[in-house]
VODREN-972843 format. One record per residue (C-alpha): residue number from 1; residue in three letters; x, z, y. Coordinates in nm, 2 decimals. Last residue first. Example, Ala and Ser with C-alpha at 12.3 -4.5 7.8 and 13.67 -1.06 7.14 Angstrom:
! residues 2
<2 'Ser' <1.37 0.71 -0.11>> <1 'Ala' <1.23 0.78 -0.45>> 
This chain:
! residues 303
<303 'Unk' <-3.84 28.44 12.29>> <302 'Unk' <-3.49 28.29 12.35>> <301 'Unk' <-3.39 28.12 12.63>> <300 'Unk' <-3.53 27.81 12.78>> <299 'Unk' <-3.47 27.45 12.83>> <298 'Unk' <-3.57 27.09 12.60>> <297 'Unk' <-3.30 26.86 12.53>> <296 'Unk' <-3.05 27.06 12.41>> <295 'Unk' <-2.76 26.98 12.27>> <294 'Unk' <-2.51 26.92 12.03>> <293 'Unk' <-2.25 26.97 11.79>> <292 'Unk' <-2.09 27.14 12.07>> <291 'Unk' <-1.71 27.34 12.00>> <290 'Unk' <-1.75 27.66 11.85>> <289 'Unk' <-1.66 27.69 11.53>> <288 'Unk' <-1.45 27.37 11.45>> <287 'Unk' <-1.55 27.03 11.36>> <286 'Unk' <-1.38 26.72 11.09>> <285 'Unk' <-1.56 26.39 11.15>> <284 'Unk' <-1.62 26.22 10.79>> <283 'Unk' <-2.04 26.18 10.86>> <282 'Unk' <-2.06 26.05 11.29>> <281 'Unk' <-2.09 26.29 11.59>> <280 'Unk' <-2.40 26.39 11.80>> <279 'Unk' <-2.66 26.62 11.74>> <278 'Unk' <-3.04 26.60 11.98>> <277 'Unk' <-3.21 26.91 12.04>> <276 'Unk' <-3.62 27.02 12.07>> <275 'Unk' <-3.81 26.71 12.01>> <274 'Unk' <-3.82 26.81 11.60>> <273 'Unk' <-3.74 27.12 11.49>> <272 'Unk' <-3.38 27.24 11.39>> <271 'Unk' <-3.14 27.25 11.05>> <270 'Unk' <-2.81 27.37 10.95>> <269 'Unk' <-2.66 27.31 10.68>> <268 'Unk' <-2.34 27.48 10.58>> <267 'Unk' <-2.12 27.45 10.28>> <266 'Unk' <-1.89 27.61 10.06>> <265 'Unk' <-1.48 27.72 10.03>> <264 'Unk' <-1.40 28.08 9.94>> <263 'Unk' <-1.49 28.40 10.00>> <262 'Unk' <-1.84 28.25 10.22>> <261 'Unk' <-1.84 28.48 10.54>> <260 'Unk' <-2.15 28.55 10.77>> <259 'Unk' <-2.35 28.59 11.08>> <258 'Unk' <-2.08 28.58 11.33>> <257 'Unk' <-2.18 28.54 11.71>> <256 'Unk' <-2.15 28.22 11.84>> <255 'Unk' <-2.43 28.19 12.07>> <254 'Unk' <-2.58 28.48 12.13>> <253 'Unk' <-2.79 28.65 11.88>> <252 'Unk' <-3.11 28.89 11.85>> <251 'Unk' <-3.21 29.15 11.59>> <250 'Unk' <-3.52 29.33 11.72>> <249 'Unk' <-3.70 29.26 11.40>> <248 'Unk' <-3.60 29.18 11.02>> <247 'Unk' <-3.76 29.06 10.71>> <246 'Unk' <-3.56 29.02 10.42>> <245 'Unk' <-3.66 28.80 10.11>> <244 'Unk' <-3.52 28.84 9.75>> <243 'Unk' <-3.52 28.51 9.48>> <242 'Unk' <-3.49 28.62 9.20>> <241 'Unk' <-3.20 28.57 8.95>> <240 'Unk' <-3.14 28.95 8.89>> <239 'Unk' <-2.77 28.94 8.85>> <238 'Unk' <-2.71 28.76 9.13>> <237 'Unk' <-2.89 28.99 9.37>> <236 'Unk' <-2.56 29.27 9.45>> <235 'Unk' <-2.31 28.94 9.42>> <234 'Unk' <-2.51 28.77 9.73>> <233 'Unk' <-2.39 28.98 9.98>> <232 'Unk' <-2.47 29.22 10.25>> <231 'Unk' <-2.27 29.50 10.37>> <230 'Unk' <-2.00 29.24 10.59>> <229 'Unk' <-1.71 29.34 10.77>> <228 'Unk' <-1.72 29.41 11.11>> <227 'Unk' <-1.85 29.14 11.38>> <226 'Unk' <-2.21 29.29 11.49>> <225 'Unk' <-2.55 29.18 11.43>> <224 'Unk' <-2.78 29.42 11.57>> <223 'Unk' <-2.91 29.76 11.36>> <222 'Unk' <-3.00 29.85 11.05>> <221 'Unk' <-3.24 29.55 10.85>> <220 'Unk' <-2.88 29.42 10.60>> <219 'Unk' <-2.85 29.14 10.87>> <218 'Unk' <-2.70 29.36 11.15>> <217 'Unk' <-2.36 29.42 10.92>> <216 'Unk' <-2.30 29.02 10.85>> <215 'Unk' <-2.32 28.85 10.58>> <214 'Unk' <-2.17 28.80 10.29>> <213 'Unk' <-2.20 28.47 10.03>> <212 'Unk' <-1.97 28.63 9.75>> <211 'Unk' <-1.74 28.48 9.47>> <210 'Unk' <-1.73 28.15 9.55>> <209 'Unk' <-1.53 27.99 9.30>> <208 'Unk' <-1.83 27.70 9.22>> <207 'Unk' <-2.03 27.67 9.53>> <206 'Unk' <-2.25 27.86 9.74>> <205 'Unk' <-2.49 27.72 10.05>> <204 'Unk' <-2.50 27.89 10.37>> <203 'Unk' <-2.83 27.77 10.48>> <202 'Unk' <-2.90 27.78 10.86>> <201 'Unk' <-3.24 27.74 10.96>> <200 'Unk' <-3.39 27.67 11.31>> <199 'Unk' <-3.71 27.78 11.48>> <198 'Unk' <-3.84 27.64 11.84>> <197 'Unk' <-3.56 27.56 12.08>> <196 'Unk' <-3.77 27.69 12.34>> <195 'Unk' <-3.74 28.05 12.17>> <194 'Unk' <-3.42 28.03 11.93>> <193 'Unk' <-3.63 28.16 11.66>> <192 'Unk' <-3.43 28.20 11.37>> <191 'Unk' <-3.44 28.22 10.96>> <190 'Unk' <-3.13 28.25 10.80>> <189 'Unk' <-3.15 28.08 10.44>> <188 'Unk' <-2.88 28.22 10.18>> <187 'Unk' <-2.79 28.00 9.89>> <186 'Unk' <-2.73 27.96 9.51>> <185 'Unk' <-2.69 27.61 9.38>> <184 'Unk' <-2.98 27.39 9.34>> <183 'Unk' <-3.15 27.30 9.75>> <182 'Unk' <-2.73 27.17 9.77>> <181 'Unk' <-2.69 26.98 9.42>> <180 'Unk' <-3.05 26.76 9.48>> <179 'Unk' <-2.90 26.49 9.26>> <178 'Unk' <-2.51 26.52 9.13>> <177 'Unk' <-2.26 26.21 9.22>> <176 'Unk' <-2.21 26.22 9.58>> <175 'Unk' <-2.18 26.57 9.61>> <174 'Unk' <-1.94 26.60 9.32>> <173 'Unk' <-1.72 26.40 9.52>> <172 'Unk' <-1.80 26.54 9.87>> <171 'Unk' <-1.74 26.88 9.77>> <170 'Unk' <-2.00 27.15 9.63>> <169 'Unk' <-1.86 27.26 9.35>> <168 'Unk' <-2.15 27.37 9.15>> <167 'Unk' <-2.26 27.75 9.17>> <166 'Unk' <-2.62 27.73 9.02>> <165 'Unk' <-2.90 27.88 9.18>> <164 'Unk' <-3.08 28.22 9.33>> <163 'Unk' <-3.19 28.21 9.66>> <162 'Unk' <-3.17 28.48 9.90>> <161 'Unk' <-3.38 28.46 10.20>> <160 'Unk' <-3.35 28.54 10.57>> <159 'Unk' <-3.48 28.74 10.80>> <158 'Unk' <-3.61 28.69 11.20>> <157 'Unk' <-3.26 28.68 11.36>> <156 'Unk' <-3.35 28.59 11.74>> <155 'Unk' <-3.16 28.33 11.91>> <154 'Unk' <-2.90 28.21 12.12>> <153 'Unk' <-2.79 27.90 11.95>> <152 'Unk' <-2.50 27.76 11.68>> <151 'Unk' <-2.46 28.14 11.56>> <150 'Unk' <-2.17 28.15 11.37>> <149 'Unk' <-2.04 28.12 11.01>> <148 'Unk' <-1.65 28.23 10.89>> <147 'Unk' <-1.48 28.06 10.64>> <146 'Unk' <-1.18 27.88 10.85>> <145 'Unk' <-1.10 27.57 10.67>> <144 'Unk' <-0.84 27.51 10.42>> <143 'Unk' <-0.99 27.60 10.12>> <142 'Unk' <-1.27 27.32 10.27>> <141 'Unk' <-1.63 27.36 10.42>> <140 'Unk' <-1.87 27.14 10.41>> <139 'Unk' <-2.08 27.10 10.72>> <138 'Unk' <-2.43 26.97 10.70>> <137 'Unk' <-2.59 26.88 11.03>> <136 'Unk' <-2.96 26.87 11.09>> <135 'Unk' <-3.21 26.72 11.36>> <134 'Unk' <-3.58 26.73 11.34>> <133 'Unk' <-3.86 26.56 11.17>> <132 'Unk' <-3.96 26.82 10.95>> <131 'Unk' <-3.87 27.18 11.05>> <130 'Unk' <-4.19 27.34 11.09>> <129 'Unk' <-4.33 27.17 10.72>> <128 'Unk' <-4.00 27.32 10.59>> <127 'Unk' <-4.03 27.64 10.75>> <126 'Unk' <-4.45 27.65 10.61>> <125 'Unk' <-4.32 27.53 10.29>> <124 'Unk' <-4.07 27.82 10.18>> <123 'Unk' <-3.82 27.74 9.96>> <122 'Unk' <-3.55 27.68 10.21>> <121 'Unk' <-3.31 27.39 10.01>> <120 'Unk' <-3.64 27.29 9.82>> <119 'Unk' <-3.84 27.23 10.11>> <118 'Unk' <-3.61 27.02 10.32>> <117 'Unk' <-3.60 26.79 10.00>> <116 'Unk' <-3.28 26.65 9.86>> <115 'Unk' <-3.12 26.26 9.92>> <114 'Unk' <-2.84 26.08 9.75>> <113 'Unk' <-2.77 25.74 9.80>> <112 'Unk' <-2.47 25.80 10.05>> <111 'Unk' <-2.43 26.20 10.04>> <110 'Unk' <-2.69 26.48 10.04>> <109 'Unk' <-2.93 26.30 10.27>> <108 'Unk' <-3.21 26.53 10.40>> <107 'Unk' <-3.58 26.45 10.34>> <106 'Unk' <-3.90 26.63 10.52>> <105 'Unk' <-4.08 26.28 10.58>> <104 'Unk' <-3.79 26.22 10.84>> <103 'Unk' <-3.52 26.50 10.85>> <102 'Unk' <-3.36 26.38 11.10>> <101 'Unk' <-2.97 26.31 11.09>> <100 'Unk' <-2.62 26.44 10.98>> <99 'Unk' <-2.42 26.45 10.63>> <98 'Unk' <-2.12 26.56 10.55>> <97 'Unk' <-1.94 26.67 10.87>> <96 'Unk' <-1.63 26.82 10.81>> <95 'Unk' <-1.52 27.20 10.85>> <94 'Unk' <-1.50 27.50 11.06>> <93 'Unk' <-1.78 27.71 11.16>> <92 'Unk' <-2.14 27.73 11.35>> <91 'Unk' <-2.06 27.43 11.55>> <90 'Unk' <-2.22 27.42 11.88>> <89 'Unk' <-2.55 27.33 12.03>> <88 'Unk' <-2.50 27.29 12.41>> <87 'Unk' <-2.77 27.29 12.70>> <86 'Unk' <-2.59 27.59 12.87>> <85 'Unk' <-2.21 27.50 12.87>> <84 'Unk' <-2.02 27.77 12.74>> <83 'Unk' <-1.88 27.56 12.46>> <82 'Unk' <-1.72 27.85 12.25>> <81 'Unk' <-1.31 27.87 12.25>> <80 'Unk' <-1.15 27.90 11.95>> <79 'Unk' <-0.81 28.02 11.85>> <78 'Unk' <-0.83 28.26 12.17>> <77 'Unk' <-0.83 28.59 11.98>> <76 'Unk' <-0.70 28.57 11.65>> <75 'Unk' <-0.91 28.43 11.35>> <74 'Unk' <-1.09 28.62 11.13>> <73 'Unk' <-1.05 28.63 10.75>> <72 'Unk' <-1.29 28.54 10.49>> <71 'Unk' <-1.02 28.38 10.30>> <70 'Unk' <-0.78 28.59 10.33>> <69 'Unk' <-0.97 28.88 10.19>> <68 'Unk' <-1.12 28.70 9.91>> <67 'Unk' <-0.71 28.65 9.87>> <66 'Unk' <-0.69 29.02 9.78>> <65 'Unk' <-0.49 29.29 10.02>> <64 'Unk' <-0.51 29.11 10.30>> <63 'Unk' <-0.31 29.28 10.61>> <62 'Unk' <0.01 29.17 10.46>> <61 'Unk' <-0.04 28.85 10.63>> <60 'Unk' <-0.02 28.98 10.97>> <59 'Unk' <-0.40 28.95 11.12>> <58 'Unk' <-0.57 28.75 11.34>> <57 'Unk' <-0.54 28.41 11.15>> <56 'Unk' <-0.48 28.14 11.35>> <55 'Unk' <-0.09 28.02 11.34>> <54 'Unk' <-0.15 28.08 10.96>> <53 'Unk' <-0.31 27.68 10.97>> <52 'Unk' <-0.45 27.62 10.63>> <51 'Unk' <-0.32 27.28 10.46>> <50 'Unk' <-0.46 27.30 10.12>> <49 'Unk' <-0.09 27.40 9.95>> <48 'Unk' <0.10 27.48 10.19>> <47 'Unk' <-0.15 27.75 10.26>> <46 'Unk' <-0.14 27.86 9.96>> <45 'Unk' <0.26 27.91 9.92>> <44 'Unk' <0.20 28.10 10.23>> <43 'Unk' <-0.04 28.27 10.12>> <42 'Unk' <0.17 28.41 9.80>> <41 'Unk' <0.45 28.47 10.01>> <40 'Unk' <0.29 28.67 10.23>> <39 'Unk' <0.12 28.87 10.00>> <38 'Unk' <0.41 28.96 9.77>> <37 'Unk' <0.56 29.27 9.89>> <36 'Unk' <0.17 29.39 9.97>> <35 'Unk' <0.11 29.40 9.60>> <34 'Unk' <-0.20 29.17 9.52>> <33 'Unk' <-0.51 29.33 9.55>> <32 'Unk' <-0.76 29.16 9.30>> <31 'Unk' <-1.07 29.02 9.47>> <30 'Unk' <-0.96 28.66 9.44>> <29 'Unk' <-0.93 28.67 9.07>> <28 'Unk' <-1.29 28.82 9.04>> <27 'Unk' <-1.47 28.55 9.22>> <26 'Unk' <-1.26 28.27 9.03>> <25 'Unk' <-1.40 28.43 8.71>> <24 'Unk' <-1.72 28.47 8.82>> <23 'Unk' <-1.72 28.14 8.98>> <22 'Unk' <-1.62 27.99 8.63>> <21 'Unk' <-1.92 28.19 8.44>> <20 'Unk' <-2.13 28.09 8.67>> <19 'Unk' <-2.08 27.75 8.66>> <18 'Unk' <-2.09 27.74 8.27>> <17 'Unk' <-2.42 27.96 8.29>> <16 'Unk' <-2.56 27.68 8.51>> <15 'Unk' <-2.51 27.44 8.23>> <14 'Unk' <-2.75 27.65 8.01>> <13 'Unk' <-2.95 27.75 8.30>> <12 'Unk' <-3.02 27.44 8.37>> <11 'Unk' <-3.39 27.38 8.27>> <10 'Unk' <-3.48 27.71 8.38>> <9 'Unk' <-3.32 27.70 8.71>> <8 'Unk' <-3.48 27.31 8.76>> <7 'Unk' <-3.82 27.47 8.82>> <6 'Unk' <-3.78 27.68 9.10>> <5 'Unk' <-3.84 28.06 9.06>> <4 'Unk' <-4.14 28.13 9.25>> <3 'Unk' <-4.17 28.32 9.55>> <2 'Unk' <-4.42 28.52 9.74>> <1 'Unk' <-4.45 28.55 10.11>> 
């Protein structure tokens, strides 16, 4: 499929350049190794200061050399526990619930008075048309929150596209006040075929500060998806502004498996065909990776 550069980039670039310019800088400060001596104090301090819970990261603090590092960090073993239960949809990561509903006439709401088109977050009609009518959950994620994404379904990884865009904040505040903000700023659409589930997208959406969107190994086309860190990420394709698709076969999920790391705080949306799952929960209620979103309300495993 062939892509165009959306409008809007042109028109913004100006004020995009701005956004840029501050997740560049952001981006580099939180790649810079800070001496190990001072590590743990410095994330401590941070943590204090957004309200991260240390009691769940997997490694000692030390282990991070840059705070990119501790951001994108894993969580000890146990800290969450996936809903085994066969019809559910889980949480791909940590956060609070932004927006949730059906897509009706192919429109998502952004926040309360603000809506964006299915189309213009994927960029690609034929999904969009696919996905019209059907359930989606967007997730935005904190500094506090865990920054790790996660297969909400078993599935199979058919590619995914890199978007080029602005790098807003993408909180609730600004959220509420600029139009279409998440189908503007940069983004990575995961394509999936969760087999009677029909296809699902989940859009890890960048924001201001955020240095990378990386995903995981089995995405870069050479083998299955697997938990180390990441190969792929947005910084090698930023420079270019195109958009860049990736096609992939034999690369299958289970539920919960990581696809992804944002460095710092951002957002998820995650969207499925209609008649195929129903998501609970109410806009303000704070999730966690792995506990159901969802569920299913047709059966079958993946094709």
């Amino acid at each position: 499929m062939e892509f165009s550069k959306p409008g809007s980039i042109a028109a913004e670039r100006p004020r995009a350049r701005v956004g840029a310019a501050y997740s560049a800088l952001v981006g580099w400060g939180a790649t810079k190794a800070l001496p190990r001596r001072l590590r743990g104090l410095a994330y401590r301090a941070f943590a204090r200061a957004v309200g991260a819970n240390l009691d769940e990261v997997e490694l000692d603090l030390a282990g991070y050399p840059s705070l990119g590092d501790f951001f994108a960090r894993r969580l000890r073993h146990g800290a969450r526990v996936v809903d085994a239960a066969p019809s559910a949809i889980i949480s791909p990561c940590d956060g609070v619930v932004a927006a949730r509903g059906v897509a009706a006439a192919g429109a998502l709401v952004q926040a309360k008075g603000k809506n964006y088109r299915l189309a213009e977050l994927v960029a690609d009609g034929e999904l969009a048309a696919r996905l019209t009518g059907g359930h989606y959950a967007t997730i935005y994620l904190s500094p506090r929150d865990y920054h790790r994404v996660h297969a909400p379904v078993d599935a199979r990884i058919i590619g995914y596209d890199y978007l080029p865009g602005s790098l807003w904040s993408v909180n609730p505040r600004v959220a509420s006040r600029r139009d279409g903000l998440l189908a503007r700023n940069e983004r990575v659409v995961i394509r999936m075929n969760a087999g009677a589930l029909g296809y699902v997208a989940l859009v890890m959406v960048g924001a201001g500060g955020v240095g990378n969107i990386r995903l995981a190994p089995g995405l870069d086309g050479r083998g299955g998806v697997g938990g180390s860190d990441g190969v792929t990420d947005s910084a090698r394709w930023r420079a270019a502004r195109e958009p860049r698709r990736v096609e992939l076969c034999d690369v299958t999920v289970a539920r919960g498996q990581e696809l992804g790391a944002f460095r710092l705080g951002s957002t998820v949306v995650v969207v499925f065909e209609p008649d195929k799952v129903e998501l609970a929960g109410e806009v303000g209620d704070a999730v966690r990776f792995g506990q159901r979103l969802g569920r299913a309300v047709v059966t079958g495993g993946v094709s």
